[in-house]
C-alpha positions, -999 to 999 in steps of 0.1 A, spaced: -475 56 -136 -486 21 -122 -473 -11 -133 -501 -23 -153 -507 17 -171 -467 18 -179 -469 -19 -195 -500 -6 -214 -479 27 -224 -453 8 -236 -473 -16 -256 -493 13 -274 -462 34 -278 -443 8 -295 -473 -9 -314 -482 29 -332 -444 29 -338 -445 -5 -353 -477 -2 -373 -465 34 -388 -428 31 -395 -425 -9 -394 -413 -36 -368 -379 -34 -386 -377 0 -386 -380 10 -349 -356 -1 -321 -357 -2 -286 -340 30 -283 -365 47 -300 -393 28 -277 -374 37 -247 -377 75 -256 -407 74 -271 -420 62 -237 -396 85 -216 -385 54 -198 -355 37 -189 -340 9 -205 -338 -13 -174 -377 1 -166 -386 -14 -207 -368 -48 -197 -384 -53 -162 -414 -53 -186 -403 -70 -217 -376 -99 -223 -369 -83 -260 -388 -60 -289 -400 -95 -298 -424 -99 -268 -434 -62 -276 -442 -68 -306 -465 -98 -292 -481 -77 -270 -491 -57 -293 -503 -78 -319 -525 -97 -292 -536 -64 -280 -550 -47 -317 -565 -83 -326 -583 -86 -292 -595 -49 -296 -604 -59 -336 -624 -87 -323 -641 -71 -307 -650 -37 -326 -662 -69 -351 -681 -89 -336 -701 -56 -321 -701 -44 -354 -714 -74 -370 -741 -82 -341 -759 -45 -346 -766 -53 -380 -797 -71 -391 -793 -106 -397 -789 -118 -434 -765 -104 -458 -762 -74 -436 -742 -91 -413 -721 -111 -440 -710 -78 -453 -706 -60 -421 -670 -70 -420 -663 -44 -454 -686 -20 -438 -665 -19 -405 -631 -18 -429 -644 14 -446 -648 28 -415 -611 15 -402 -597 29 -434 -612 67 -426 -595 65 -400 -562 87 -396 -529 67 -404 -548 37 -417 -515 16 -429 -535 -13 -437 -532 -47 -416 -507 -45 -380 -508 -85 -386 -500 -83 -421 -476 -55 -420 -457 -72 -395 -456 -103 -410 -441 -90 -442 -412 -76 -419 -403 -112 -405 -374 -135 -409 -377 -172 -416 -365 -176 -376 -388 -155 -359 -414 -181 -360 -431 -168 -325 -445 -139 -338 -456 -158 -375 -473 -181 -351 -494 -154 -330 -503 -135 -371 -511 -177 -381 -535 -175 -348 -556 -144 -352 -558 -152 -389 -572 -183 -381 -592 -167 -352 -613 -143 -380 -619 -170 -401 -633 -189 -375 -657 -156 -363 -669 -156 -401 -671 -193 -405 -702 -186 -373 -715 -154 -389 -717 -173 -422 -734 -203 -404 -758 -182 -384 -773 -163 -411 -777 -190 -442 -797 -222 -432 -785 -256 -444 -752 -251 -453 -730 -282 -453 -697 -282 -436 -680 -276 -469 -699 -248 -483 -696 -230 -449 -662 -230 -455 -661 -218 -489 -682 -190 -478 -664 -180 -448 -631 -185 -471 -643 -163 -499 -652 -136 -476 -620 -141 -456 -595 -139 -489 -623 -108 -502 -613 -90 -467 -576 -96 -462 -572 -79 -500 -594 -54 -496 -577 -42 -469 -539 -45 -483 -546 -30 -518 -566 1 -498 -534 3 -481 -513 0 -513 -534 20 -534 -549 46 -504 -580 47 -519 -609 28 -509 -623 16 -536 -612 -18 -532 -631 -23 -502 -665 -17 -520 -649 -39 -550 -647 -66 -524 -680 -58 -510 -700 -57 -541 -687 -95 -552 -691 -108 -516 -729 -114 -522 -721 -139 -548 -704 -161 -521 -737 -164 -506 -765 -163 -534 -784 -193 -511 -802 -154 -495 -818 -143 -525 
């Protein structure tokens, strides 16, 4: 394997180790293995399970982003593409192995001193806010600053439960909870 394709194994080897058993719960040894690698092969790549663990946080919100923001801009404009976030979650949660949030899931892990990693989750959380903060904007007309933000923070705290109690209750049917009381955020489309 090349350089580049052996840092990308690692960081998808690790991150579905991370996101199904827990950041606390698998060690380097078990990455190392996982990977068929050496341990000196795993360090010329990462300092620590730390920077790992950034990798691959960076790497499923960058590909999240993404999938979203396609997602979101094939929908018609309006509340279709207010709600397209819920829509794109019921399609993450028929997934197989859908264990909720990597972010959250990992953040619950964390110890009061590993403030890199709660810095990179603070990030991305702030970084989908933002994206709904310009879908909200684009689709209802004269908004002020403030009620764009209530909007975009509704749907935001709507999403980031939905997601966790699917997860808790594996079942979906918080997700079209969430989605059927979004539209009240927004009632300025009726």
């Amino acid at each position: 394997m090349q350089r580049p394709e052996l840092h990308q194994h690692i960081i998808t080897t690790a991150g579905n180790l991370f996101y199904v058993q827990g950041y606390n719960s698998t060690g380097i040894n078990e990455i190392i293995e996982k990977c068929g690698i050496a341990k000196a092969t795993l360090y010329g790549h990462f300092k620590s399970k730390e920077d790992i663990c950034v990798a691959y946080l960076e790497q499923r919100h960058d590909a999240f982003m993404h999938s979203l923001k396609s997602f979101v801009g094939r929908k018609s404009r309006g509340k279709n593409q207010l709600l397209g976030i819920f829509d794109l979650l019921q399609d993450m949660y028929r997934e197989e192995n859908f264990q909720g949030c990597w972010a959250l899931k990992t953040l619950g892990e964390l110890s009061p001193d590993q403030k890199k990693i709660l810095g990179v989750i603070q990030k991305q959380k702030k970084d989908l806010l933002l994206f709904l903060g310009e879908v909200v904007g684009e689709n209802i007309p004269n908004l002020s600053r403030a009620e764009m933000e209530k909007t975009s923070g509704g749907l935001y705290l709507l999403y980031e439960s939905a997601i966790t109690e699917s997860h808790l209750f594996k079942n979906d049917w918080p997700i079209y909870m969430a989605k059927s009381i979004a539209p009240s955020l927004f009632t300025e489309l009726e």
